[in-house]
C-alpha positions in Angstrom: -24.6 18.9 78.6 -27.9 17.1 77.2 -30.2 20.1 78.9 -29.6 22.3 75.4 -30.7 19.6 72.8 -34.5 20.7 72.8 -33.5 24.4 73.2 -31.6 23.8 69.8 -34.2 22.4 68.2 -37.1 24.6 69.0 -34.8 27.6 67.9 -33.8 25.3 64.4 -38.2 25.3 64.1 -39.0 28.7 65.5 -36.3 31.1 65.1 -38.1 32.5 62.1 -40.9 33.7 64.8 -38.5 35.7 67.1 -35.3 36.4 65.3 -34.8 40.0 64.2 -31.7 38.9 61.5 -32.7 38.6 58.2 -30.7 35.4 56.4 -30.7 34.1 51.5 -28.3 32.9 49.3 -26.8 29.9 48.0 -30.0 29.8 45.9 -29.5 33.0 43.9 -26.8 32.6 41.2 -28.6 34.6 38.7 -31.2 37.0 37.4 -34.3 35.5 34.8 -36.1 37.8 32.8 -38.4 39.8 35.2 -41.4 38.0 36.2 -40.1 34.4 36.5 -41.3 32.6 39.4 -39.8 29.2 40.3 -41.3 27.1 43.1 -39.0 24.3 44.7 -40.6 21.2 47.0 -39.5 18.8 49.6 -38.8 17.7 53.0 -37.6 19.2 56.2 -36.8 16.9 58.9 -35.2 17.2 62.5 -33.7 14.7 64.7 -33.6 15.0 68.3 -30.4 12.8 69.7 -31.8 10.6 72.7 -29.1 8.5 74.5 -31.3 7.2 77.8 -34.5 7.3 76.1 -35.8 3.8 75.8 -38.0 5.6 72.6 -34.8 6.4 71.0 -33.9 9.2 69.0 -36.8 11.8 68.1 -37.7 12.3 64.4 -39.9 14.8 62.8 -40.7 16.2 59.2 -41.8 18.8 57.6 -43.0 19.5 54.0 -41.3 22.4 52.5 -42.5 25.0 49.3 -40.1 27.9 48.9 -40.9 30.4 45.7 -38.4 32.8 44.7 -39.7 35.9 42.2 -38.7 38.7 40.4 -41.2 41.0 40.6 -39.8 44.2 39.1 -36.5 46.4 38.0 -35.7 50.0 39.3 -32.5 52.0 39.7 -31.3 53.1 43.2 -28.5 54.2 45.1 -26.2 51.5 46.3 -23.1 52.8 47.4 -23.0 56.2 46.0 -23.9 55.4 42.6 -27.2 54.3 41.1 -27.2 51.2 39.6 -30.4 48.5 38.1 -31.9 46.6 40.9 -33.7 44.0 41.0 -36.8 43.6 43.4 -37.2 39.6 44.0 -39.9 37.7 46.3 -38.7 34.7 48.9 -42.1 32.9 50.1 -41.3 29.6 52.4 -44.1 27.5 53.9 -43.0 24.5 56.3 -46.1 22.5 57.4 -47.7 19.0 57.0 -49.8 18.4 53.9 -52.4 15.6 55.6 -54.5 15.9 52.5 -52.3 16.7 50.0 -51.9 20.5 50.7 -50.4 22.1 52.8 -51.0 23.4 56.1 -48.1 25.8 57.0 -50.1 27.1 60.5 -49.7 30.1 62.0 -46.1 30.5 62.6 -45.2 28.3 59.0 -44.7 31.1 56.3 -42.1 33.8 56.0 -41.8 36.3 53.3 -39.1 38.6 52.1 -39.6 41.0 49.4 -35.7 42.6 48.4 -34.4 45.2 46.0 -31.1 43.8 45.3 -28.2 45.1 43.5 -27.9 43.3 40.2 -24.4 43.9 39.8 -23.9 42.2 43.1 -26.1 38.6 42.3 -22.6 37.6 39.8 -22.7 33.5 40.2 -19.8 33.7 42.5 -19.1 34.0 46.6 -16.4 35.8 45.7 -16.7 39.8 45.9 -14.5 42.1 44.0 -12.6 44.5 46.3 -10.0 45.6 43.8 -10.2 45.9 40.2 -6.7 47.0 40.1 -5.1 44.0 41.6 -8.1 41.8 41.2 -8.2 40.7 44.4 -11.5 39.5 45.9 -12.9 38.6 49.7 -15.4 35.7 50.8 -19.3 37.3 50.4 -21.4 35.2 53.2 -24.8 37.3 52.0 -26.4 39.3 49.4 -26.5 43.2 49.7 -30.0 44.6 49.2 -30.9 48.2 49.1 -34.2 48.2 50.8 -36.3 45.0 51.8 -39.7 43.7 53.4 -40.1 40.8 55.5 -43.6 39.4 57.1 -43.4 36.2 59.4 -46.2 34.3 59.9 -49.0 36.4 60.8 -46.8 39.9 62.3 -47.3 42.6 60.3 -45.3 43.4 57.7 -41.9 45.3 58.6 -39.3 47.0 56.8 -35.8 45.4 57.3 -32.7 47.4 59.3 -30.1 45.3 57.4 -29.1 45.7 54.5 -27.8 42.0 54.5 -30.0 39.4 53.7 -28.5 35.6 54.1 -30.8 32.5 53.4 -29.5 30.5 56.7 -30.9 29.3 58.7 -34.3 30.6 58.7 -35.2 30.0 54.8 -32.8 26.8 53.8 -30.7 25.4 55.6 -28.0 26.2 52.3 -25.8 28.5 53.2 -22.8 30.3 51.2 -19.4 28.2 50.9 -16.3 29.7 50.8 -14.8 26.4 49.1 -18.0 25.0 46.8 -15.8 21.3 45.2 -17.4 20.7 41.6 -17.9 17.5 40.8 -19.6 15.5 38.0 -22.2 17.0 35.5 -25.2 15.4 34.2 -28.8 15.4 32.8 -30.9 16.0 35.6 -34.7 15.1 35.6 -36.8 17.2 38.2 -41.1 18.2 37.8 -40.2 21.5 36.8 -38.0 19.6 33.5 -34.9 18.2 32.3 -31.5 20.5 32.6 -27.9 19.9 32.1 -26.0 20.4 35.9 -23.1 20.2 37.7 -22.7 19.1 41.7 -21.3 21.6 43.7 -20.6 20.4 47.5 -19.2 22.5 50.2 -18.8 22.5 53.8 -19.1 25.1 56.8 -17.5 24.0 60.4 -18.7 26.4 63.7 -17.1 25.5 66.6 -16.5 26.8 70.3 -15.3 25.4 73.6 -18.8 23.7 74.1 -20.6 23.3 70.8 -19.8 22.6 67.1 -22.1 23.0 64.4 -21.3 21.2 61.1 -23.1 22.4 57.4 -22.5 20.3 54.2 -24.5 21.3 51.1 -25.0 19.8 47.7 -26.1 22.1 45.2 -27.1 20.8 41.6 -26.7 24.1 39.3 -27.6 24.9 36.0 -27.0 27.8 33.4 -30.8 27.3 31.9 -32.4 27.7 35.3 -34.1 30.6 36.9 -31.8 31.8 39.5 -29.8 29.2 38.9 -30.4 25.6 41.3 -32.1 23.0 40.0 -32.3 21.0 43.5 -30.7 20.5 46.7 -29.7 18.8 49.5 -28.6 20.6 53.2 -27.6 19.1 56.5 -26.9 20.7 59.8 -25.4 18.3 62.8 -25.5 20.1 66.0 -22.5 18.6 68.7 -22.1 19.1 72.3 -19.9 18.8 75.2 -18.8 19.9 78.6 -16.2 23.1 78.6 -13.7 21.4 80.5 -14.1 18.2 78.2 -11.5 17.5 75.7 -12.9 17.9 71.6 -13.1 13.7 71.6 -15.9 14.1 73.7 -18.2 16.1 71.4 -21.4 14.0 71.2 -23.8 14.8 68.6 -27.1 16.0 70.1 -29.4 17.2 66.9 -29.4 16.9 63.3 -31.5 19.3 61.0 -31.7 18.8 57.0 -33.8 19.7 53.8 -34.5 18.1 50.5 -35.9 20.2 47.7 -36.0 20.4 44.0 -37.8 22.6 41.6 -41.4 21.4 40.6 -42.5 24.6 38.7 -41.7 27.4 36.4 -43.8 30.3 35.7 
């Protein structure tokens, strides 16, 4: 049951090196005025559950940067019609900073470049099927029309999806079909001071074997670029045999990000 735990792990650190789906939002509640560029920072941190290691458990983190853009408008055909789009930038670095910068390596930065529906980027998970009877189905991504994507140090490709979701190889933030609001304050981060509101939500995978839990706080605000001011994400990985009963999941990993907005340019 235990063999899997590092597998997990290397995939949670490396699946933005091999994996050909694209995955952002949660972090896109809005469109700024062309040209904004808002750069978030924190820690990324990954723990290794070890029962019968006399070490104990393995801990390791990560700084984070992620930098999301708009870098130009253009009308183009989305679904028959052409509508305004919006052609925004997602840069994440994940290194160590041993001397106060940042050393993402090889293997540390990804970068997607999107034209994205505006009409479709509407502050909501909820996506309009029916404007007669005004009914509405969960969205877990955001459509874009064309997009770029370079990992690390691969060439630059053009993507084959025209789905582009921000877990798990951006954030760990993910979209929740049940986001609880909660209280609203004055919220201090480096990039300034803005009035939010906590937004929490949960997503539970499970199968005979494994169970993958995803809580999310989001702090949003209306005066923010894109929308969210900070955030806080946590993945816990659980294991057990197939013939085991769902009392016996153990949990073998646990994989979460801190981040808040530093700059706005």
């Amino acid at each position: 049951m235990r063999r899997s735990v590092i597998t997990l792990g290397i995939l949670a650190l490396f699946v933005f090196c091999s994996t050909s789906q694209l995955v952002a939002q949660g972090l896109i509640w809005s469109l700024p005025e062309d040209g904004t560029l808002v750069r978030y920072k924190g820690v990324y941190t990954q723990q290794t559950r070890r029962e019968n290691s006399t070490d104990g458990d393995l801990t390791l983190t990560w700084d984070r940067i992620l930098e999301i853009r708009s870098v130009g408008k253009e009308d183009a055909d989305y679904k028959g019609t052409s509508v305004p789009c919006r052609w925004l930038e997602i840069k994440v670095e994940t290194g160590t900073s041993p001397e106060g910068v940042l050393d993402a390596g090889p293997g540390g930065i990804r970068m997607y470049k999107l034209l994205v529906p505006e009409p479709e980027v509407r502050g909501t998970v909820d996506e309009p099927v029916s404007t007669k009877t005004k009914r509405s189905v969960f969205a877990s991504h955001i459509p874009v029309v064309r997009g770029y994507r370079k990992l690390g140090d691969e060439p630059t490709q053009e993507m084959t999806t025209k789905l582009f979701q921000l877990y798990p190889i951006a954030s760990l933030l993910r979209h929740y079909p049940t986001l609880t609001e909660g209280e609203k304050a004055e919220t201090s981060v480096l990039a300034g001071e803005f009035s939010t509101t906590v937004f929490d939500g949960t997503i539970v995978t499970e199968t005979n074997v494994y169970r993958s839990t995803n809580v999310g706080q989001i702090l949003r605000s209306e005066t923010m670029p894109f929308g969210v001011v900070s955030w806080e994400a946590k993945t816990v990985v659980e294991e057990k045999g197939s013939t085991d009963a769902r009392s016996e999941f153990r949990e073998t990993s646990v994989i979460s990000e801190k981040l808040s907005a530093i700059a706005i340019e």
